[in-house]
Structure formats: structure tokens, C-alpha cells
N, C-alpha and C positions, 0 to 999 in steps of 0.2 A: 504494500500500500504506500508504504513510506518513497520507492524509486517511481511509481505510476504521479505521486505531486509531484515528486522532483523534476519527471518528466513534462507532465502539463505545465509545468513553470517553466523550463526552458524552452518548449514550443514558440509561445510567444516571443520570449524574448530574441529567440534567433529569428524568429519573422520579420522582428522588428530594427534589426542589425542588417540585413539583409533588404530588407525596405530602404535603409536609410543608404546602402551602399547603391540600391539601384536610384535611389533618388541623384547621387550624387552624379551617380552618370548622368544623367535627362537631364542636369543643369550643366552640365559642361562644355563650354567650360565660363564663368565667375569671373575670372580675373584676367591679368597677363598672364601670358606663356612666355617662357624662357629657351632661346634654343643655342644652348653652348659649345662652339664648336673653337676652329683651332684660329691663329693669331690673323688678325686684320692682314690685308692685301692677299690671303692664299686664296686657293680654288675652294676652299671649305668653308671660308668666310663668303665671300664671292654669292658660291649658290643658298648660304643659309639666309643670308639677306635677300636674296630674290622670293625664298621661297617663304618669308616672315612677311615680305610687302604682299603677297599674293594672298594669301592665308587670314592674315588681319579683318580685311572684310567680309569671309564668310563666314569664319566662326564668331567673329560680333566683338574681339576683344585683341590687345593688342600684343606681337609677338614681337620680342628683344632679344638680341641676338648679343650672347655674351662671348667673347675673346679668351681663350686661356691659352695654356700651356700644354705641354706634354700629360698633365693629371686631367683634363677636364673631363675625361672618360669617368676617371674615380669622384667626381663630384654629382657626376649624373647617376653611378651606381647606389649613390650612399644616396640620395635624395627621395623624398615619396611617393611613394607609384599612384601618383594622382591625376600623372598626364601635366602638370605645369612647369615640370621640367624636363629639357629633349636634348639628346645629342645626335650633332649632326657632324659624321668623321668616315673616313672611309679605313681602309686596313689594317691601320697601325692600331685600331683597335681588338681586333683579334689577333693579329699579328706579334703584337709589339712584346705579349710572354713566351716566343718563341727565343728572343731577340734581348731580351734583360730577364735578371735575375728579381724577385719581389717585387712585380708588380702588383698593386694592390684593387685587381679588381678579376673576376673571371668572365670571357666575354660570351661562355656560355648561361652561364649561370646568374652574371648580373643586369643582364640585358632583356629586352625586350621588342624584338626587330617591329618596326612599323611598317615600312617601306624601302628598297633599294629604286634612291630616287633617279640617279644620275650616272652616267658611265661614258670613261673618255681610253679612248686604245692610246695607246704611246704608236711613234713610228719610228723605224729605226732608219738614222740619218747617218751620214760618214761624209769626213771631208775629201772635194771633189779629187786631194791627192792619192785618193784610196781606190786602186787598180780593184775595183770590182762593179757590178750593175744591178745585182742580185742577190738574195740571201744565198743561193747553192755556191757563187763565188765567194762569197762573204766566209762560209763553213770550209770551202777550201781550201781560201788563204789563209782560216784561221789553225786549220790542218796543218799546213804545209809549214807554217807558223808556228810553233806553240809557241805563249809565254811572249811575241812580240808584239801584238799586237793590244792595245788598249782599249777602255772606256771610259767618260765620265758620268760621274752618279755625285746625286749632292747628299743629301741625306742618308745615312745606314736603315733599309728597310722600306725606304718608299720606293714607292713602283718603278722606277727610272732603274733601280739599285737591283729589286729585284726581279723583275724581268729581263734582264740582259742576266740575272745568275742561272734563270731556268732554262733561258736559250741556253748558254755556255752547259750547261747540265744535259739538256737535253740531245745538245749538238757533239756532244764529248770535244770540244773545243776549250783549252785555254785564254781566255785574252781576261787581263788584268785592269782591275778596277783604279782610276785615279780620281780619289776624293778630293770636293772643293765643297765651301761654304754655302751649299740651294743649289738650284737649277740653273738662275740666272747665270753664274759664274760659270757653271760645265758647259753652258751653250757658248759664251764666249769663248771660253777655251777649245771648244771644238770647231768654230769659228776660224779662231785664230793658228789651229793647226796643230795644237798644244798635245790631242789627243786626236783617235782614229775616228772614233764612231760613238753614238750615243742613242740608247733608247728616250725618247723624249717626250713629253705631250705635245697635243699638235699646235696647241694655241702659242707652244712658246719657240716652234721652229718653222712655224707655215714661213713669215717673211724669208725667211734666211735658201728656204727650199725655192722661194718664189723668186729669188733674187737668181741664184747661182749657187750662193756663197755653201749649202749643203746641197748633200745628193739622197734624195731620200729611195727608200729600197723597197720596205713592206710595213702594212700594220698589223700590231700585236692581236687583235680583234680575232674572233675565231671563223666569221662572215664577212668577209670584204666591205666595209663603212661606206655609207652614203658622204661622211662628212671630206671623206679622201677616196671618191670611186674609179680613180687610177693607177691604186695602186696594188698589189694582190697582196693575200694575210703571209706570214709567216707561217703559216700551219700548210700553205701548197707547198712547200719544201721539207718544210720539219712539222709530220704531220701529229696530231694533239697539242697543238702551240696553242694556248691562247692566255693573254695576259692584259690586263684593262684595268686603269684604274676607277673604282667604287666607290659611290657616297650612298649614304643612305640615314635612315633617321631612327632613333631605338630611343626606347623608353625605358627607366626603372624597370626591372624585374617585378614581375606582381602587380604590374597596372591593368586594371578591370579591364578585360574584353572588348566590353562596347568603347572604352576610351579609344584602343587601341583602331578598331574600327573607325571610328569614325575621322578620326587622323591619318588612315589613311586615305578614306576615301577622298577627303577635301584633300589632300595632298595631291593623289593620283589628277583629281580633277583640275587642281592649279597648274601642276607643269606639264599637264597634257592642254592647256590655250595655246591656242595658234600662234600669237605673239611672244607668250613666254618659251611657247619650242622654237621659233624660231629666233629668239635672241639666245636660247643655249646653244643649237646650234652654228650660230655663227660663230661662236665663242670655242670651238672643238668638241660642245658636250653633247649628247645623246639624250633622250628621256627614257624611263627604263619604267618603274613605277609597280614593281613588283609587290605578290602580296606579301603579309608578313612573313606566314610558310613558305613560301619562297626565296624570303632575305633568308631566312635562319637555316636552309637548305644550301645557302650559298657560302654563308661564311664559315658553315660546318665545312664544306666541301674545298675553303681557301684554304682551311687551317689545316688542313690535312694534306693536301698538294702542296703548298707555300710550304709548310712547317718541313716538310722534309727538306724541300731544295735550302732552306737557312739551316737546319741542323746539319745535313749531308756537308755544306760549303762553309763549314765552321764559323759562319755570319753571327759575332756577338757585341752589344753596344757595351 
């Protein structure tokens, strides 16, 4: 008799927990939205502002786009899965505990994928003193080669860095990484001769391809890109190539379903306008707009391919 009260007494009150967690959905969202991504001027800053100016008028409230550092992943982990806090990052999120020792977040366990919004292939460019036209010459020379030929990579782990390590992996090819401070620096230097070749984005090697000054070859892409339809993927040579770099938006672990939906869908529906695809496009990005299941099938699927080619290639910050 005594656990049959006990019972009726927790009925309601779980009704009413449960009531009050669906009400919080149907009001959501109440306030600002936060969406903390990586330092002003990159491509992560870039698209998280387009997609906060776009987003503000239809969920009715205002979205702020916060600047960090290398932690902002563990700020958005640690924060309440209410949906008013987002992070918008691509790799180095799952990535980056292949790659350092205590980081303090898991990016399966503390996240909560919304959408995989954005996707841009790098292309691989060499200066035009580099006796090749093609990736098959590119793997020959680098054959015939070992150990002299170079790359530049700005960052340890971002896509530049590690897509030129999965070719070299995949191609059983030697050629030697030379670090310089970002992107900007490694295009200059590859510019200026300094180095052989470089996987790049495309937004920050189009002029230079356009002028002369680089020769570009293939894109990393696993389907030949609308954004460069002249040029063939690297996977027609070296086939299962593909390597692209990924934005996308995750929520706290344990944010209510409906949150989760319904962020995506105004998401999927902001950078699928005609205007806003075509100002990413022009910019070298793609709109991708995956479902949630979908992100979290994908960065399971990075971290698993990625995670060997950085463990295999002794890759540690």
C-alpha cells in the first residue's frame, strides 16, 4: 500500500517535470542565442555571422556570435543543453584528441550534432616551376623523389595539414611538410617558390590560379565541385580520396529533441536562400545542411579515417 502512494505521488509529479520540459520547448527560444565559434577574420567566424544575421528573424530573437580560442568547444560542452548556447567549428573538434594530450571535452559524448552546414574541398596547387600537370605526375615525381619534395601547411591538424598527410598516406609518397604561421603565409611562400605545392582552400588560391602565379591540379572533393568544374577530384587517380573541409553546428549534449529540430530546420532553410547560397558560393563554400544523424555519422566516420592517418604519421601538437 505504502509503494502504490508512493507511486501515485510520483505520477504526477513526473507529469508535471515533463510538462514543464515540453513547455520549454514550445517557447523556444526566450532570449538571445549564442553561437561561439573560432577567432574573428577565419572561415568559422565568417559563416557563423552569416548564419546569426539569417536566423535572427525567424526565430524572433537575437543570435551573437562569440570569438574564442582553441577551448570554445569546452565552453559549449560545459554549458546547458537548453539550445542558447551553439558551437559553430568544423574538425578540430573531433579531431583535435587525436592530436593533444587532455583535452577536456569528448566530441562524442559532449556534443550534440544539429546540422553539417557548410563544406569547402581544398585544391591542390604547385608552383608553375613544378614539372608536373596532374596528380599521376605529381605521385610520380613524388616516387621518383622521396623526401624532396615539399608542402606548406599553417596550422598542425587543419585541413590544409591534413589532407596533403592522407594523400602522402594514401599515395605511399614522401614529401615533407614546411610549417609557417596560417594559410596566408604558406600561400605566399608557395607563391614565392619557397615550397613545391600546397593543398589549399579555394577562396584563398582562386586569384593566384587565375593569374598564372599557381598551377592548380585536382580537388580534394570526392565528386568533381560545381565551385571549380574544371578540374577533376583526386580520387580519379588515387581512388577513395576524399578530403573537404566541414562546418557545422552542435549543441550541448542532452538538448531536448524538439530544440534540436527545430535548429535545424531554420538553419537548413536559411542557407538553402538563393542569395545566401549564392554569396557562399562565391566565397568557395558549398551548402551541405545535413541532418543531425547524418553530422554525427560523419564525424564518427572522420575520426576514424582522420584519427589513423594523425596516429599512423606521428602528427602530435
Amino acid at each position: 500500500m505504502r509503494m502504490l502512494r508512493f507511486v501515485t505521488w510520483m505520477f504526477p509529479v513526473g507529469m508535471m517535470v515533463l510538462g514543464a520540459g515540453v513547455a520549454s520547448c514550445q517557447n523556444y527560444p526566450n532570449k538571445f542565442i549564442r553561437i561561439v565559434t573560432a577567432a574573428p577574420g577565419s572561415a568559422n567566424d565568417w559563416g557563423a555571422r552569416l548564419i546569426a544575421q539569417e536566423l535572427t528573424p525567424s526565430l524572433g530573437q537575437q543570435l551573437i556570435v562569440e570569438n574564442r580560442g582553441g577551448l570554445g568547444a569546452e565552453v559549449v560542452a560545459k554549458a546547458p543543453p537548453d539550445g542558447y548556447t551553439l558551437l559553430f567549428y568544423g574538425g578540430s573538434v573531433w579531431l583535435l584528441p587525436f592530436l593533444r594530450d587532455n583535452v577536456p571535452w569528448d566530441p562524442v559524448r559532449d556534443f550534440s550534432p544539429v546540422t553539417l552546414a557548410l563544406s569547402s574541398p581544398n585544391i591542390i596547387v604547385v608552383h608553375p616551376s613544378l614539372p608536373v600537370k596532374s596528380v599521376k605526375e605529381l605521385i610520380a615525381l613524388a616516387r621518383a623523389r622521396p623526401g624532396e619534395l615539399n608542402y606548406a601547411a599553417g596550422t598542425i591538424g587543419a585541413s590544409p595539414h591534413l589532407s596533403t598527410e592522407l594523400f602522402k598516406a594514401m599515395a605511399g609518397v614522401n614529401i615533407v611538410r614546411v610549417g609557417y604561421k596560417g594559410t596566408g603565409p604558406s600561400v605566399i611562400a608557395l607563391v614565392g617558390g619557397e615550397v613545391h605545392l600546397m593543398f589549399a582552400g579555394l577562396g584563398t588560391v582562386a586569384p593566384h590560379v587565375k593569374s598564372g602565379r599557381l598551377k592548380a591540379l585536382a580537388v580534394t572533393s570526392a565528386q568533381r565541385s560545381a565551385l571549380v568544374p574544371g578540374l577533376p577530384t583526386v580520387a580519379a587517380s588515387l581512388p577513395g580520396y576524399e578530403a573537404v573541409s566541414i562546418l557545422g553546428i552542435f549543441a550541448p549534449a542532452k538538448t531536448p529533441a524538439a530544440i534540436i529540430n527545430r535548429l535545424h530546420q531554420e538553419i537548413v532553410r536559411a542557407i538553402n536562400r538563393t542569395e545566401v547560397k549564392e554569396r557562399l558560393f562565391n566565397a568557395g563554400v558549398e551548402v551541405v545542411g545535413s541532418s543531425p544523424e547524418e553530422f554525427a555519422a560523419t564525424v564518427k566516420d572522420d575520426m576514424a579515417r582522420m584519427g589513423k592517418v594523425i596516429k599512423d604519421a606521428g602528427i602530435h601538437e
